[in-house]
C-alpha positions in Angstrom: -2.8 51.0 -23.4 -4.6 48.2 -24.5 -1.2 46.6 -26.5 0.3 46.6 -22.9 -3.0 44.3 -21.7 -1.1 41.4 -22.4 2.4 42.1 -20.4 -0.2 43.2 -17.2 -0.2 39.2 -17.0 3.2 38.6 -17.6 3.9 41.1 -15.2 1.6 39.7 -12.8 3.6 36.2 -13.1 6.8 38.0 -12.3 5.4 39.3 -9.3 4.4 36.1 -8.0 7.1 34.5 -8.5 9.0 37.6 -6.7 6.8 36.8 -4.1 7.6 33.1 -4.0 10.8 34.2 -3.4 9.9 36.3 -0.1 8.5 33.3 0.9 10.7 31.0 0.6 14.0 33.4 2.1 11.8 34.2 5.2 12.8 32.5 8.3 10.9 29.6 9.9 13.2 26.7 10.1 12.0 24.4 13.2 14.0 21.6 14.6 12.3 19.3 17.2 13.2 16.1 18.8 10.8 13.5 18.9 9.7 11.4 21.8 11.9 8.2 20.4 14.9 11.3 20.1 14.7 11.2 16.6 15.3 14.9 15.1 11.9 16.6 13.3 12.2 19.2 10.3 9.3 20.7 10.4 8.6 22.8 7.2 7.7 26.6 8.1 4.0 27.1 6.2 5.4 30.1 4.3 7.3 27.7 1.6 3.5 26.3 0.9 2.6 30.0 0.7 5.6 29.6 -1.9 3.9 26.8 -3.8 0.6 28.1 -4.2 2.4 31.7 -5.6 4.1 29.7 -8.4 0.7 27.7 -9.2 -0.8 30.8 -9.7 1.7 32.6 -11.7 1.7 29.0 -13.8 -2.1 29.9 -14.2 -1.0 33.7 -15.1 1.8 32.0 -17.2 -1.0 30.8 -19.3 -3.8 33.8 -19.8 -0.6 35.8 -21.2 -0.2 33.9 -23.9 -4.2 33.4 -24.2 -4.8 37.1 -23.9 -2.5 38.0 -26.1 -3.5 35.6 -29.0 -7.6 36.5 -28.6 -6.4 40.5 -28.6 -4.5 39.5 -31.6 -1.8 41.2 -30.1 1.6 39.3 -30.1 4.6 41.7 -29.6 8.6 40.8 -29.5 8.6 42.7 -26.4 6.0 40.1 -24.8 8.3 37.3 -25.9 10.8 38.9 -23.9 9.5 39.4 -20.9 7.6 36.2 -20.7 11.3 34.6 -20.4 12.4 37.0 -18.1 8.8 36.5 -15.5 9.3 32.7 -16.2 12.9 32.9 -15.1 12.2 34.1 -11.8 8.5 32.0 -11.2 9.7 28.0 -12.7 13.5 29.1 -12.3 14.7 31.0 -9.8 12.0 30.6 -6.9 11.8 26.5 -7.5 15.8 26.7 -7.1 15.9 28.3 -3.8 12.7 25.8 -3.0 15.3 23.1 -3.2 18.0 25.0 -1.6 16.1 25.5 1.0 15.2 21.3 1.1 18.8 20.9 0.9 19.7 23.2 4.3 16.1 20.6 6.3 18.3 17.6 5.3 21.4 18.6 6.7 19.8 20.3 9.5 19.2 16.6 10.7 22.9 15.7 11.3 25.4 16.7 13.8 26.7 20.7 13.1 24.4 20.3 9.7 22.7 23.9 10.7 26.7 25.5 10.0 27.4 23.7 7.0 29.5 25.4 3.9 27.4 27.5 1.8 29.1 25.3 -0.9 26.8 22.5 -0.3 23.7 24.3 -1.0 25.0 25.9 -4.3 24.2 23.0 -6.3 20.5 24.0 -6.2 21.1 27.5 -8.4 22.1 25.1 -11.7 18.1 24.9 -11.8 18.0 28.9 -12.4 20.6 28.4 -14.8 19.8 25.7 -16.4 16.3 27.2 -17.0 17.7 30.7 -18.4 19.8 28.7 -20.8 16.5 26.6 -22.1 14.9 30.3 -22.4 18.0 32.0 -24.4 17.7 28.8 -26.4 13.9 28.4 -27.0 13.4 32.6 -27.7 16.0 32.1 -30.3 14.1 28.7 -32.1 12.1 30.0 -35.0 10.6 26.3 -35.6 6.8 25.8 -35.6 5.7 25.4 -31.6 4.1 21.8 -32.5 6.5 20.5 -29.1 9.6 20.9 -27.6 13.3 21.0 -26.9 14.0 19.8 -23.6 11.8 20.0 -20.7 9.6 23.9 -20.6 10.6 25.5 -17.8 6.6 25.9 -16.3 6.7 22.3 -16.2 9.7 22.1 -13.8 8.4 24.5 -11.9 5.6 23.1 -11.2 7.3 19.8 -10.4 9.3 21.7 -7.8 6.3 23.3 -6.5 4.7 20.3 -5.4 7.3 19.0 -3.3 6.6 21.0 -0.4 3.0 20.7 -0.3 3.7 16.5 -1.0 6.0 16.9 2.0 3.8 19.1 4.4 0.4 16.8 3.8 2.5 13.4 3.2 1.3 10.5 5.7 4.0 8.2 4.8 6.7 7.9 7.0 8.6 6.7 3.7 7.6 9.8 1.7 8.9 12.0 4.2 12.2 10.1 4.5 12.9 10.6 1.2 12.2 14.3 1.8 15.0 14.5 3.9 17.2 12.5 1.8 20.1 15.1 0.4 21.6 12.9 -2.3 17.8 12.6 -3.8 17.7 16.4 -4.0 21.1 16.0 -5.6 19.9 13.9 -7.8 17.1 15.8 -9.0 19.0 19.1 -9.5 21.2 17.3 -12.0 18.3 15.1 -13.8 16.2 19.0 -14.0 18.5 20.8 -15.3 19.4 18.4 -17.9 16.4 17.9 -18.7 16.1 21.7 -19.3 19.4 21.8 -21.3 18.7 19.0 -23.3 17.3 18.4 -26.8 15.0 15.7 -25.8 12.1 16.0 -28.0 8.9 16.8 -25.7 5.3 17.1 -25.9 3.9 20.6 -25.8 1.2 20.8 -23.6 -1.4 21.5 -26.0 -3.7 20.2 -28.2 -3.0 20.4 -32.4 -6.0 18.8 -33.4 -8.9 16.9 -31.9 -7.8 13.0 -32.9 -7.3 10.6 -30.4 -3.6 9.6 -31.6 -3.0 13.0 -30.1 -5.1 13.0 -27.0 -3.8 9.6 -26.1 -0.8 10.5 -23.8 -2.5 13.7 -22.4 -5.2 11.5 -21.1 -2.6 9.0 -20.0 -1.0 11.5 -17.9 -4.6 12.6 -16.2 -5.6 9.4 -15.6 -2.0 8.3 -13.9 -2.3 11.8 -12.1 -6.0 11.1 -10.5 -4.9 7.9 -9.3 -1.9 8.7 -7.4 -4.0 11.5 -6.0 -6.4 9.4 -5.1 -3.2 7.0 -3.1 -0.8 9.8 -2.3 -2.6 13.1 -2.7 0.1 15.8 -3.7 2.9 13.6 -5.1 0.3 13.1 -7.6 1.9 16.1 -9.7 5.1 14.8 -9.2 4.3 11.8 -10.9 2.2 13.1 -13.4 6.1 15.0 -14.9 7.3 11.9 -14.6 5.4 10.3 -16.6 4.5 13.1 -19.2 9.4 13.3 -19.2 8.4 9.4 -20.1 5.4 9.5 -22.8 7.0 12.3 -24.5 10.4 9.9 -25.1 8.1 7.3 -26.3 6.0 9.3 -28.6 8.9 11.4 -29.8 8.6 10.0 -33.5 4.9 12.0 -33.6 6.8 15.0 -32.4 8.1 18.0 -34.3 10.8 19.6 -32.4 10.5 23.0 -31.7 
């Protein structure tokens, strides 16, 4: 029983991200008109519910692989089913997060709540694009010192924050851009390359205690905090960007994995 320890957790991040889902699927769409007769999505509370699901199975993501290293217990089959509880939390549930995006934008034009099914499908290349990266990284037997093309937790994570940027955002530009549909576009096909890809990235640990190292992890915090500071939750949004960005420019001190 206590070799099974480990996959508790990975299970654990499966369900959450199962639950993200439920979240996300449930109805709560809201249309109003405002007093200038401008049309209002408003953004049922349950896809924040959805956010704070995947954070935490990010955070289970994590003690797995923790647990499982301190029990000295490392198994093939917790490989495995790490990709597969990944899949559905950073893959499958941010997907259907921006599917869902993708029906509040068109829900502000004429007919746009009886649109074609077609126009949403873009949104499932992130669940693909993510299984591919898995498939791909489960098979790599190279030394985990960083990475081929963006990890999947870190997309998800990305795609977690939009809702919560959205629901607390104060900008009236922010939440334009929201409810811009070629945006979302736009960032389904810069994901999911980004997943695909062989960009070299950073793995989001530490090898060492030198400063060289640390330089572009403290980069990222320190970018991070500030935007907090301006723009609360888009903070984590920019903070990807920026680690997509370091990790390009420090690519010659990383070993791909």
């Amino acid at each position: 029983m206590k070799k099974q320890i480990p996959n508790l957790f990975t299970l654990l991040n499966l369900f959450l991200g199962c639950l993200a889902v439920l979240y996300i699927l449930q109805p709560g769409l809201s249309l109003t008109v405002s007093i200038e007769g401008d049309n209002l999505v408003v953004l049922p509370e349950r896809m924040v519910l959805a956010s704070w699901c995947i954070f935490a199975a990010a955070a289970v993501d994590f003690l797995d692989g923790f647990v499982a290293r301190w029990m000295k217990l490392p198994s093939e089959l917790g490989k495995q089913l790490d990709s597969l509880a990944d899949l559905v939390s950073f893959g499958v549930a941010p997907g259907f997060i921006v599917l869902q995006f993708l029906r509040f934008c068109f829900s502000q034009e004429a007919g746009g709540l009886d649109i074609s099914t077609l126009w949403l499908l873009p949104a499932l290349l992130i669940p693909c694009a993510g299984a591919y990266r898995l498939a791909r990284f489960n098979l790599d037997k190279s030394q985990q010192f960083g990475f081929k093309g963006i990890p999947i937790p870190a997309i998800g994570i990305f795609i977690a924050s939009l809702p919560l940027a959205y629901w607390y955002a104060q900008e009236e530009w922010v939440i334009n851009l929201f409810m811009n549909k070629w945006i979302w576009y736009a960032l389904i096909l810069v994901v999911s390359y980004g997943m695909i890809s062989t960009l070299p990235m950073l793995a989001l640990k530490f090898n060492g205690l030198s400063f060289k190292k640390a330089l572009p992890f403290l980069i990222i915090l320190t970018v991070s905090v500030v935007i907090a500071l301006i723009f609360g939750w888009l903070s984590i949004s920019v903070g990807f960007f920026t680690y997509v960005i370091l990790s390009l420019l420090f690519n010659k001190q990383t070993e791909q994995l």
